[in-house]
N, C-alpha and C positions, 0 to 999 in steps of 0.2 A: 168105514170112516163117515158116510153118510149118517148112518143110524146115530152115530156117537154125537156128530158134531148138531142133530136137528132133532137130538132126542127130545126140548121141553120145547118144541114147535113143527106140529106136523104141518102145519101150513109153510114153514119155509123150506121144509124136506120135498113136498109137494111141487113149490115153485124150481127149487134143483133140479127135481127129474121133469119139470115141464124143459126146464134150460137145455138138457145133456138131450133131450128130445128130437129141442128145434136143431140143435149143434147139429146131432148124427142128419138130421135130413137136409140142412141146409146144402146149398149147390156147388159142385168145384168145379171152378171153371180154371182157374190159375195155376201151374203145375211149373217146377221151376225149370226152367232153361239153361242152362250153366255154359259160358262159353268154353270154347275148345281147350284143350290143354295142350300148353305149351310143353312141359314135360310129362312125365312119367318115369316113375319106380314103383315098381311092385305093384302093389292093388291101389299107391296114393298116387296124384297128380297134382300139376300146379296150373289152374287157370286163370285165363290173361283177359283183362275186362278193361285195356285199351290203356289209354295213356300218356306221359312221356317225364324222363328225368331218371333218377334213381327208381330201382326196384321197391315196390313196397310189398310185404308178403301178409296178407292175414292168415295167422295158426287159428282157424276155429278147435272146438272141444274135443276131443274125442265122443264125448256123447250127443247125441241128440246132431242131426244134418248141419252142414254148415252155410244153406243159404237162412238163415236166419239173418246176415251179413245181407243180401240181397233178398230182400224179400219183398218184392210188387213193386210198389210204387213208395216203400219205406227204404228201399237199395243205400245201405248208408255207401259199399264196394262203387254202384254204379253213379253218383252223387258225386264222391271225391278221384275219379276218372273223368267225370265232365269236369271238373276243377284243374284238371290237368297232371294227376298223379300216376305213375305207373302202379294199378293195383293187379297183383297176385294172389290167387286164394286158396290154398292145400285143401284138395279133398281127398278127404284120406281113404274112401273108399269101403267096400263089406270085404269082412276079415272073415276066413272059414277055419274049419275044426282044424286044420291040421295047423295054425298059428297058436296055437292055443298056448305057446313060451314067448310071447311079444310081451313084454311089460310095456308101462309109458315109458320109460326109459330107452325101449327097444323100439319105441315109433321114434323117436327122436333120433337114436343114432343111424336106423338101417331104412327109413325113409323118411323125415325134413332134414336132415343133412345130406346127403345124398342130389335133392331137391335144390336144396338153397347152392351145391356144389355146380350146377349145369347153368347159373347166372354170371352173367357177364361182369359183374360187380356185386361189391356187399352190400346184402339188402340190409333196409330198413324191416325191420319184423314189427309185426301189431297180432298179440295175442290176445283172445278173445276167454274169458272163465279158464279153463283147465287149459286149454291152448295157450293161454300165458304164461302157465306155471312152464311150459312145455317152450316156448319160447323164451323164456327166460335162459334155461339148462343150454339152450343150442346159443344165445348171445354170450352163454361162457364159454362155450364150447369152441366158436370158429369169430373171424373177427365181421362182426356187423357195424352198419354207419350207425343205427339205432336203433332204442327198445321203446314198443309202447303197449303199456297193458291196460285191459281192461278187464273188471273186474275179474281178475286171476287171483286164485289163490295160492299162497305160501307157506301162510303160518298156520298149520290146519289147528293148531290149540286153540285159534280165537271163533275156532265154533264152537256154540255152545255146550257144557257137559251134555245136556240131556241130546241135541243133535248130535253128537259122536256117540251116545249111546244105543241111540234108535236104528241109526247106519251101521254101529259093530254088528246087533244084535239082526239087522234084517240083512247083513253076510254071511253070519252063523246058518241064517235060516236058507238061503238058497246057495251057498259054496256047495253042497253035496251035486245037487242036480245041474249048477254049471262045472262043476267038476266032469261028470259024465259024458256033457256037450261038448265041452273045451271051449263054450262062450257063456258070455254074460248076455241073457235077452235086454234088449233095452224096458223090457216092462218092471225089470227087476230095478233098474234104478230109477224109474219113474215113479213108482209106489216110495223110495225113498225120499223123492223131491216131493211128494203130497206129503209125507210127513214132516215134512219141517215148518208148514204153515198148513195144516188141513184144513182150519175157518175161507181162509182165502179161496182153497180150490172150490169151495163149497159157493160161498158169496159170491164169482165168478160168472160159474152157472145162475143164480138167482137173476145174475142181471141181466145175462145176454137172453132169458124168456122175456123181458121187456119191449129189447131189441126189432125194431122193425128188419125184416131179415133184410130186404134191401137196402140196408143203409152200409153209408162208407164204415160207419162202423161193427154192424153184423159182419161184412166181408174179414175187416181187420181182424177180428175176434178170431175168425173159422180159422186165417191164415195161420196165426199164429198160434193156433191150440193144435196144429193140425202139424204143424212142427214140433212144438211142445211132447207130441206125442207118437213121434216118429225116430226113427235112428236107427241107423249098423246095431248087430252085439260085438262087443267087444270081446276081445281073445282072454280067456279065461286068466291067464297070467298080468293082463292090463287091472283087471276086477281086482286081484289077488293086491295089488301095487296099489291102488287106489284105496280100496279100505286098510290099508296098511298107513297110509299118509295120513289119514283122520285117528287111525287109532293110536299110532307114535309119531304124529306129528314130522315126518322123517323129513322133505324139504327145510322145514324150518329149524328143526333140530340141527341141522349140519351134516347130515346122514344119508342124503342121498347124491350119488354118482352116477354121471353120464357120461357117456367116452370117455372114460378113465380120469374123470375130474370131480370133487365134490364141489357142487354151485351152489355158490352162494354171492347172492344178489350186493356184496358188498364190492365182489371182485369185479365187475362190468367196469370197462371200459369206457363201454361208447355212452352215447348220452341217450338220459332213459325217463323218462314219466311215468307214471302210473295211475288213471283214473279209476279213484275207489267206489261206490254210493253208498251214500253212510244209510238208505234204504233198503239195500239189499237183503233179501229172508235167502235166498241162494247159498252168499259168498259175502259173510257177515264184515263188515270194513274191517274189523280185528284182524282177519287171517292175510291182509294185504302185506306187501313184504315189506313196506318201510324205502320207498325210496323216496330220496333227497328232494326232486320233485315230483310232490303227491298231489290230483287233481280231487278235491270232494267234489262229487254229485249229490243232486236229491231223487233222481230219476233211480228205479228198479234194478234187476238186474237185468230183463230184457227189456223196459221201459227204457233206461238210458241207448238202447240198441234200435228201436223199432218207436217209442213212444212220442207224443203227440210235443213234448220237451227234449227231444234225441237231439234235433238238430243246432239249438240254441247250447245246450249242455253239453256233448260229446262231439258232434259232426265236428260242427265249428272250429272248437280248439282243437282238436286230432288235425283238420286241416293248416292250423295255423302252426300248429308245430310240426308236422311234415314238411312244409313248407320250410318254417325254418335250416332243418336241418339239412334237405334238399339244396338250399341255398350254399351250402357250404361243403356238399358232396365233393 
C-alpha cells in the first residue's frame, strides 16, 4: 500500500516511514485502567464508571477494544459520569477457538442480553460503530428506555460498490486460514480498514514525523493508533456474519434475526437518535438506518469520539439527550 500510494514521490514514502519510525519508538506510558465490573457472563462484562439515575450502557464494536470510549484524558464514559450519568460499558472480552459458532447475532443474545438482564431497570443503550448495529437488534429484542447510536451501521448497501468489493474479496482471501483457527485475527480486518481510505493511512504517518513527540499531540496520535491497532479476534462465525452483512446487505434488507425476531429499526419503541457524520471513510452516512431523529456531524468516525470537535458535536448533545430521557425515566 505504501509503494502504490507514494509511487510518483519517494520523498513522501520516505517521510512515512520516517513517521511509522518515530510511532513504533515513541513512549507508552498510559495503559487503560477499566473499572471493575459490575457483572459478568461468559468472557463479557459490564463496567460501572460511577454515576447516578437510569442505567446507560455503551455497546462498543466488537472490533478493535473498547476503551476508545475512555481514552486519557479524551474519556467521552468518564466526562458524561462527572455530568451525573450512570455509565455502563460492555467489554466483551478475548473469544477462544472453541467459540468459533458465536455470530453477532450470538454476542447479542447469549451475552448483552444476559448482561442488560442483571439491571435493576431498562437501560438506556448507546451503541458505538457495529455495537449499534448490535444495540439496535437488543432495543428490539427486550424493552429499553432508549436508543442512541453512533455511527452504527445498517444499511451496509450504502458502502460503497468498490468498498464491499475490496472486504468480499479480502474474506475470500483469509476465510481458509480463519477457518482453521476458528478466529478472525484482528490484523485481517485492519488491512480492510487501510483499504477503504489508504492515501489517509499514509498522510497520517507523514504528519505525525513532524510532530514533536512530546507534544499533547504526539501523545494523542500514539494513543489512538495504538488502539486503532489493537483488538480480540473475533470467533470465526462472527467474521462469517459480518462479511455476510456487507455482501447482502442482510440488516438492512430485512433479513436478519435475533432472539427469534427480525429487527428492524422501524419497530423500536423507545425513543431513539442516531448520530451520523456525513465524514465518515469507516461507516459512510448512507449505511445509517434512517431514524426519525438523525443527528449530522462533521467530525470522523473516531474524530467525532476522541477528536479536538468530539465535545461541542457529540459529548454535548448525547448529554443533552440522555438527560432528557433520564428525566422522564
Amino acid at each position: 500500500m505504501l509503494r502504490s500510494e507514494t509511487a510518483a514521490s519517494p520523498e513522501r514514502r520516505a517521510l512515512a516511514l520516517a513517521g511509522l519510525r518515530a510511532f513504533q519508538a515513541a513512549p507508552r506510558t498510559a495503559t487503560w485502567a477499566p473499572p471493575a465490573a459490575l457483572h459478568r457472563e461468559g468472557r463479557a462484562s459490564l463496567r460501572c464508571y460511577g454515576g447516578n439515575g437510569p442505567p446507560v450502557v455503551f455497546v462498543p464494536s466488537l472490533i478493535n477494544p473498547p476503551f476508545v470510549l475512555d481514552l486519557g484524558e479524551r474519556s467521552l464514559l468518564r466526562w458524561l459520569a462527572v455530568r451525573g450519568h450512570r455509565v455502563l460499558l460492555v467489554d466483551w472480552g478475548t473469544p477462544t477457538p472453541e467459540e468459533r459458532t458465536m455470530d453477532v447475532a450470538g454476542h447479542v443474545e447469549r451475552l448483552l442480553l444476559p448482561l442488560l438482564a442483571r439491571l435493576e431497570a431498562p437501560p438506556i443503550l448507546v451503541g458505538y460503530c457495529l455495537g449499534g448495529t448490535m444495540a439496535l437488534a437488543a432495543a428490539c429484542a427486550i424493552p429499553v428506555a432508549g436508543l442512541a447510536l453512533i455511527a452504527a451501521p445498517w444499511r451496509f448497501s450504502g458502502f460503497s460498490r468498490r468498498a464491499r468489493a475490496d472486504m468480499t474479496a479480502l474474506w475470500q482471501n483469509a476465510e481458509p486460514a480463519c477457518a482453521t483457527l476458528g478466529l478472525v485475527p484482528m490484523e485481517v480486518l485492519q488491512a480492510g480498514f487501510w483499504r477503504l481510505d489508504p492515501g489517509r493511512t499514509i498522510t497520517k504517518y507523514e504528519r505525525f514525523a513532524g510532530l514533536d513527540p512530546a507534544s499533547a499531540d504526539a501523545r494523542a496520535f500514539v494513543n489512538l493508533e495504538d488502539w486503532a491497532n489493537a483488538g480480540a479476534p473475533l470467533p470465526y462465525a462472527t467474521g462469517i456474519e459480518m462479511f455476510d452483512f456487507i455482501a447482502r446487505d442482510v440488516p438492512g434488507s430485512g433479513q436478519w434475526r435475533v432472539a427469534g425476531k427480525t429487527i428492524d429499526p422501524a419497530a423500536l419503541t423507545c425513543p431513539a437518535v442516531d448520530f451520523v457524520s456525513l465524514t465518515d471513510r469507516i461507516v459512510p452516512a448512507a449505511s445509517a438506518a434512517g431514524l426519525p431523529d438523525r443527528r449530522d456531524l462533521s467530525a470522523g468516525h473516531v474524530g467525532m469520539i476522541v477528536g479536538g470537535r468530539a465535545r461541542a458535536q457529540l459529548w454535548e448533545p448525547l448529554d443533552a439527550w440522555l438527560t432528557g430521557i433520564g428525566n422522564h425515566a
